[in-house]
C-alpha positions in Angstrom: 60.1 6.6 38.4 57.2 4.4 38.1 54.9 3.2 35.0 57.4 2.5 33.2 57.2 -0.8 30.8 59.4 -1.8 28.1 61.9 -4.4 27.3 65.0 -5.5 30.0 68.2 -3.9 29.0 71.7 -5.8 29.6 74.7 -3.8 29.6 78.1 -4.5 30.2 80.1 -1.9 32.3 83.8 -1.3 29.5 85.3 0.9 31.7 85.2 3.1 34.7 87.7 6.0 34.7 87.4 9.7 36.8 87.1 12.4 34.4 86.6 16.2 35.3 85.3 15.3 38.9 82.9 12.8 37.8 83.3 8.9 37.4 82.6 8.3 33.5 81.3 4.9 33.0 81.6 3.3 29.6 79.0 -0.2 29.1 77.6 -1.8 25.6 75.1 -4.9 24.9 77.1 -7.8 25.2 75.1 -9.3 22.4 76.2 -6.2 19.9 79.9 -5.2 21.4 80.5 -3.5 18.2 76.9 -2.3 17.2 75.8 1.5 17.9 74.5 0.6 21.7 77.2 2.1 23.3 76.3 4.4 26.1 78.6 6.5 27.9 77.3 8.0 31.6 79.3 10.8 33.9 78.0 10.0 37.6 78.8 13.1 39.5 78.1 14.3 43.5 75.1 16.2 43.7 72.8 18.2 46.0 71.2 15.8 48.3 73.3 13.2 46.8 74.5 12.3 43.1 73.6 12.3 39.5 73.9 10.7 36.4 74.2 12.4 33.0 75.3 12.0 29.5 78.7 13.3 28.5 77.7 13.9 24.8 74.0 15.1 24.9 73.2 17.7 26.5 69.4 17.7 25.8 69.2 14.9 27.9 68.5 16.0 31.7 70.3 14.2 34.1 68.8 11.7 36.6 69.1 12.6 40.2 70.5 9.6 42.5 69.1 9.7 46.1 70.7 7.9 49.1 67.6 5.4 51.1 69.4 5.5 54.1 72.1 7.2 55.6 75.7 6.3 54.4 77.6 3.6 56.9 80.5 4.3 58.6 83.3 2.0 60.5 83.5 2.5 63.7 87.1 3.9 64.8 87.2 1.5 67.8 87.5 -2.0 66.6 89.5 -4.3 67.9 91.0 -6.7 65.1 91.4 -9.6 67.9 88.0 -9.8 68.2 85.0 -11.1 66.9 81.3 -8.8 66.5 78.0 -10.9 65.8 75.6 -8.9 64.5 72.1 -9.5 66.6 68.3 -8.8 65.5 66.9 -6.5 67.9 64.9 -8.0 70.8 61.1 -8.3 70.7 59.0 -6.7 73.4 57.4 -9.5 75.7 54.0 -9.7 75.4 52.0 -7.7 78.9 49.1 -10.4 78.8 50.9 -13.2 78.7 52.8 -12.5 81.5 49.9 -11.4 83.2 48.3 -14.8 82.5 51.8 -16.5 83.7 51.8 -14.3 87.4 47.8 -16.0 87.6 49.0 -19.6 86.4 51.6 -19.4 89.2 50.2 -17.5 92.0 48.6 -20.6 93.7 51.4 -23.2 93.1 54.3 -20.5 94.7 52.4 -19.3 97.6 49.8 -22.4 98.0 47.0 -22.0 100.1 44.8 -25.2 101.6 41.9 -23.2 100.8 42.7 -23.1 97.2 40.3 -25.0 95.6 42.3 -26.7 92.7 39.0 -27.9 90.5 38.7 -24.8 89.8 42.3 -23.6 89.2 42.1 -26.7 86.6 39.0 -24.2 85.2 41.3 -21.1 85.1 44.3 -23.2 83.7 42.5 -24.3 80.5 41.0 -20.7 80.1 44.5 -19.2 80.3 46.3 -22.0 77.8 43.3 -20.9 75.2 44.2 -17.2 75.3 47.8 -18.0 75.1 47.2 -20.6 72.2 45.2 -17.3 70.7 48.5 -15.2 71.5 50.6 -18.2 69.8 48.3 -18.2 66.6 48.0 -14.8 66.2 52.1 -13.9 66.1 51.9 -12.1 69.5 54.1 -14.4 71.8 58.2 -13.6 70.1 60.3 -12.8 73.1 62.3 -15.5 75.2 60.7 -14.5 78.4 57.3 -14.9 76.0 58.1 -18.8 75.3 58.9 -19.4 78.7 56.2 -18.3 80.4 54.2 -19.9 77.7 55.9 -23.2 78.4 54.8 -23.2 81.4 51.2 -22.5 80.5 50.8 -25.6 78.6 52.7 -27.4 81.3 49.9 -27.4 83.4 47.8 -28.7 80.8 45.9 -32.0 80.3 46.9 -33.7 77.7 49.5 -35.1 76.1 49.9 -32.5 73.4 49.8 -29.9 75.9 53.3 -31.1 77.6 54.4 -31.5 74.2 53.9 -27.9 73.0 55.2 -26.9 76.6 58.4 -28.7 75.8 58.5 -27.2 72.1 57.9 -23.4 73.3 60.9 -24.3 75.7 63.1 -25.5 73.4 62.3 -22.2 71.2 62.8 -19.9 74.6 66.3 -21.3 75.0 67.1 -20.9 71.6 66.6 -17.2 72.1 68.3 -17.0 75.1 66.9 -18.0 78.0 69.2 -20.3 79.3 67.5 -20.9 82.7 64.4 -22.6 80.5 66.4 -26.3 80.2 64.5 -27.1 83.2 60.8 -26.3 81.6 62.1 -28.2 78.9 63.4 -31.2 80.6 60.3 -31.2 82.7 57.8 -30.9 79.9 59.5 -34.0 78.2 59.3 -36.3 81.5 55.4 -35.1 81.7 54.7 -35.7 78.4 55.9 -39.3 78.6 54.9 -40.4 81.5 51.3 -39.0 80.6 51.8 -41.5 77.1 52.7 -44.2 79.5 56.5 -44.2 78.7 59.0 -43.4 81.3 60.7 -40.3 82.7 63.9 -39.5 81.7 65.0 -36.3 83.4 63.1 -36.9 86.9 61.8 -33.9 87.5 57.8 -35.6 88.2 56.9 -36.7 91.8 54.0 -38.3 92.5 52.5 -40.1 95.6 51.0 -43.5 95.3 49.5 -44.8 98.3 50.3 -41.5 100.4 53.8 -42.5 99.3 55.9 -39.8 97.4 58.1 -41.4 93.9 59.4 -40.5 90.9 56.8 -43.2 89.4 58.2 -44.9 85.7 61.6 -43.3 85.7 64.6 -44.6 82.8 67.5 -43.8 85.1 70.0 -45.1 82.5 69.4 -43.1 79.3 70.3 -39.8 80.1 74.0 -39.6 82.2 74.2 -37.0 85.4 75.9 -34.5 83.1 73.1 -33.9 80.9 70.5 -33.2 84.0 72.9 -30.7 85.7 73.1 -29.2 82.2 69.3 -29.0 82.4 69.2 -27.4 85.9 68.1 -30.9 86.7 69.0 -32.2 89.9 71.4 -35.4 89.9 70.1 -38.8 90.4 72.1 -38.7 94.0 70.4 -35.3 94.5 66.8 -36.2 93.5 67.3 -39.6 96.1 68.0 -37.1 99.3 64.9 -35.0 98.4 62.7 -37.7 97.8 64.1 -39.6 101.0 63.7 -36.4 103.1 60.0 -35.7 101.2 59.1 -39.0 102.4 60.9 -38.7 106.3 59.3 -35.3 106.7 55.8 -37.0 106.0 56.0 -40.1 107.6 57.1 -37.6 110.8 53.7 -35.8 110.6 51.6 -38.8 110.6 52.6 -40.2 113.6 
């Protein structure tokens, strides 16, 4: 039905009892229980689903009742010791964004000493704008999506660009991606260390007079338990590498 305007009708259901294979249902105004608003109804199964009618006029034609959607059924093969979650269904992952994330990492996992890295800076800040558009625009939803996307912004230059890095991390892990704790912890430490605060993870390296460190580093805030959580490497662990970083290029200068 549709146009149809008039005042909003309370009824209160009196009884519900079977009667000649149909349900008859009894209800009258609360405000007037005794008054002549009464109405009686027979709801019975019909072709293509059910219908209601009147049981004492039958002038009136009855009102056919259509299913929306298919009926649900139980599934025959519970098991009562266990426990179902019922999940949303997983987005698609957006095709350009991972396109722009195989570009953003293409020279830092195979790096060539021709690569010509004012430029890459170029392509980097072209490729955060598209995916800021892709952000904006509702197009980045999957896990695999915020990853990536973290580490976009990652390779940013700003301050609010590791900051939204760490954010779209936090957002891929929440979805699923477990393996994204590292983008996240590593987003942080950039983020502070570029607002002049120290890192907290250790994930940054950086050489100072053809030096490798760790630069400002908080070793004490965060205990060893929370880095391996992270995918971090321990405090111990990040010593050796940066002790073996340092051996392999002291070894090459001489």
């Amino acid at each position: 039905m549709s146009g149809v305007e008039g005042p909003i009708v309370t009824r209160r259901v009196e009884t519900i009892t079977r009667r000649d294979g149909a349900v008859h249902i009894a209800a009258f105004d609360p405000d007037d229980p005794s008054g002549p608003t009464r109405r009686e109804y027979l709801l019975s199964v019909a072709a293509g689903g059910a219908e209601l009618r009147s049981p004492v006029d039958n002038r009136l034609p009855p009102i056919p009742l259509i299913r929306p959607r298919p009926p649900l059924e139980v599934a025959a093969d519970l098991d009562p010791q266990a426990t179902y979650v019922t999940r949303p269904p997983v987005p698609a992952s957006n095709a350009e964004l991972a396109a722009l994330f195989e570009a953003d990492q293409a020279p830092r996992t195979n790096p060539d000493a021709t690569v010509n890295w004012s430029v890459i800076s170029e392509q980097d800040r072209a490729r955060r704008a598209r995916t800021r558009e892709l952000l904006d625009g509702g197009q980045i939803n999957s896990a695999d999506d915020y990853w990536r996307a973290a580490f976009i912004f990652q390779h940013g230059d700003r301050p609010e660009d590791y900051l939204l890095a760490h954010s779209l991390a936090v957002v891929a892990v929440g979805l699923g991606r477990q393996d994204a704790t590292w983008i996240a912890a590593a987003t942080m430490d950039r983020y502070l260390q570029s607002t002049g605060q120290p890192q907290i993870y250790g994930t940054q390296f950086q050489i100072r007079d053809g030096e490798t460190t760790q630069g400002d580093f908080n070793r004490e805030l965060l205990p060893d338990q929370v880095r391996r959580s992270s995918n971090v490497p321990t405090l111990a662990e990040q010593a050796r590498s940066l002790d073996e970083i340092n051996a392999s290029s002291a070894a090459e200068t001489e």
